[in-house]
N, C-alpha and C positions, 0 to 999 in steps of 0.2 A: 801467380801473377802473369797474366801477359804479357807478351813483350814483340816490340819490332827491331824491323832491321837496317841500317840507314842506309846511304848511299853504297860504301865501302865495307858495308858488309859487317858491321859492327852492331852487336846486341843492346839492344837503349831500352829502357824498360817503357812500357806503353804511357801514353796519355789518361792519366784514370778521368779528365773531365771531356773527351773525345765522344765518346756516344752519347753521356748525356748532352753534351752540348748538340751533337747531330740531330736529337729528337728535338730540342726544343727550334734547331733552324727551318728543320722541315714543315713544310705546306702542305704535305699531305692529306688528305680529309677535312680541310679548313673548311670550304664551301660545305659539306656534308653538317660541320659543329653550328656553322653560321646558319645554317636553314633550320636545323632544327632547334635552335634556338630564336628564330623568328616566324617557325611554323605556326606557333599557339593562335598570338597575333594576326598572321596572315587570314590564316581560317576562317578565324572569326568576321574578319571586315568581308570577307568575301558572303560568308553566311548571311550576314546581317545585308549587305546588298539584294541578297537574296530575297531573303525573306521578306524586308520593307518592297520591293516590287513585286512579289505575289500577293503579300498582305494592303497594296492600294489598290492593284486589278482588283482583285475580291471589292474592294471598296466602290470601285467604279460600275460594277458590274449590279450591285446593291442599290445603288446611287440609278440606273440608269432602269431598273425594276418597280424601283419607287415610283421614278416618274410617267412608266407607262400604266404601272397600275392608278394612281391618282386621275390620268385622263380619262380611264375607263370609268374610273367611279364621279368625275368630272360631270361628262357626257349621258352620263345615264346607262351605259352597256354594265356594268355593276351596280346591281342595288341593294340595297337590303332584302326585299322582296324577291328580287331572282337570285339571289347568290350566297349563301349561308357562310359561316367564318369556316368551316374546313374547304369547300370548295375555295375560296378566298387564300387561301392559305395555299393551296398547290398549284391554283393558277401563278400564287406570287413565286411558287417554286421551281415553276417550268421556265420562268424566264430569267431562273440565276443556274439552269442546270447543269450550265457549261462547265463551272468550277464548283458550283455548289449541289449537293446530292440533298435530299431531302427523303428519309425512309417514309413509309405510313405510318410510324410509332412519333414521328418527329413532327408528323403534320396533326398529328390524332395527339399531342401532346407536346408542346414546344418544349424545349430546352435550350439550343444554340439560337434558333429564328423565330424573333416575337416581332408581332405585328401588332402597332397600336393606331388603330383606325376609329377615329371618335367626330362629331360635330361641337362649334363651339358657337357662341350667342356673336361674338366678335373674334378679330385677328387678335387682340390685344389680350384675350382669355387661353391665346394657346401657349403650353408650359414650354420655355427654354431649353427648362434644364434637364440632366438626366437622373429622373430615380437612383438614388444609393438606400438600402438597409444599411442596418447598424452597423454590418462588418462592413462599409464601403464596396459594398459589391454589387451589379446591377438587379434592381429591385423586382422583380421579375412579373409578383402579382399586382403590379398599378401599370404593366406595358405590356397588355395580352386582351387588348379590346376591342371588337368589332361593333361598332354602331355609328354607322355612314349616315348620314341624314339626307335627307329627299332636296327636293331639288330648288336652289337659289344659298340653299344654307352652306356655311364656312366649314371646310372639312378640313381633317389633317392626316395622311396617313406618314407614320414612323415606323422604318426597317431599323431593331437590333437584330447584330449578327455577331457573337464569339466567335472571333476566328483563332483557332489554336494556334499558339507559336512553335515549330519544331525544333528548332533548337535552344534547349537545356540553358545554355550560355548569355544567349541574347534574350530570353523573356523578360528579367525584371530589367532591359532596357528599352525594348519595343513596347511590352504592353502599356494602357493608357489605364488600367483600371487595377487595383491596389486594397484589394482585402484585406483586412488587420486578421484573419483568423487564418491566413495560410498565403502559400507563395502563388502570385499573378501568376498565371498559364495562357491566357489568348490577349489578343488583339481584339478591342469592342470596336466594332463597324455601327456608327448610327448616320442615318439617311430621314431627311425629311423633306416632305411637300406639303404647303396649305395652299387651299384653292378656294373657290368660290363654284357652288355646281352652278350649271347653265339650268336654265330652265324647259329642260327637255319632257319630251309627252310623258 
């Protein structure tokens, strides 16, 4: 047994609740237990800040793609006659290049970037909504069409864009799109413009 010594020199035998009581007084390491116990937390809001302002750039960027390529198809500088669906397809890609990369495999065959550029008899015949398949997931072969109509007729060009979510944690709270056959992995970017072509030579 331990033992102390008091004032006068006399053997007392020690405090047995003396240390444990010291450990539980001390502050040591507190800030250390408290942070990592609000690190998880933390991270995440920060991530998720993150991620939703890369993931609306991208959107803006999409958004503002759409609108120069519809003028061009507008105006006449795009037509069916001069400009085929791949050419169409990389010219849309040069003006997202900044954040968005477009391989030859990706233009020679969508996956993430479908481009639905079709004419309608009216404004009131163009579709709202967006294609789902049976697993709710974006329909891929009814949103992959090039056919611009010539000039006075009602166009509509539509950018989808899967934009991947990188973190693990925040996907099934960012993504908008929700397959019953597997776990949501991106963010769907959709953009649209309907116009009226001019009546150019």
């Amino acid at each position: 047994m331990s033992q102390d010594h008091d004032e006068v020199g006399k053997v007392v035998p020690a405090r047995r609740g003396g240390e444990l009581g010291r450990i539980f007084r001390s502050r040591d390491g507190a800030a250390a237990i408290e942070f990592a116990m609000l690190a998880i937390p933390y991270f995440m809001i920060v991530f998720a800040i993150l991620e939703t302002f890369i993931a609306y750039t991208g959107e803006q960027l999409v958004a503002n793609a759409v609108d120069t390529m519809a003028r061009k198809l507008r105006t006449g500088s795009i037509t069916a006659a001069n400009t085929d669906r791949t050419a169409f397809r990389r010219t849309f890609c040069n003006e997202v290049s900044i954040m968005i990369k477009c391989s030859e495999e990706e233009i020679a065959t969508p996956d993430k970037l479908l481009l639905d550029v079709r004419s309608f008899p009216s404004f009131a015949d163009i579709p709202g909504d967006i294609p789902l398949d049976s697993s709710q997931d974006l329909d891929t072969t009814s949103v992959n069409n090039y056919t611009p109509g010539a000039q006075k007729t009602i166009n509509m060009v539509r950018a989808y864009y899967r934009w991947d979510v990188v973190t693990d944690l925040l996907r099934p709270y960012i993504t908008n799109v929700r397959p019953s056959g597997g776990r949501p992995n991106y963010f769907l970017i959709v953009e649209t413009a309907t116009f009226r072509n001019e009546d150019y030579p």
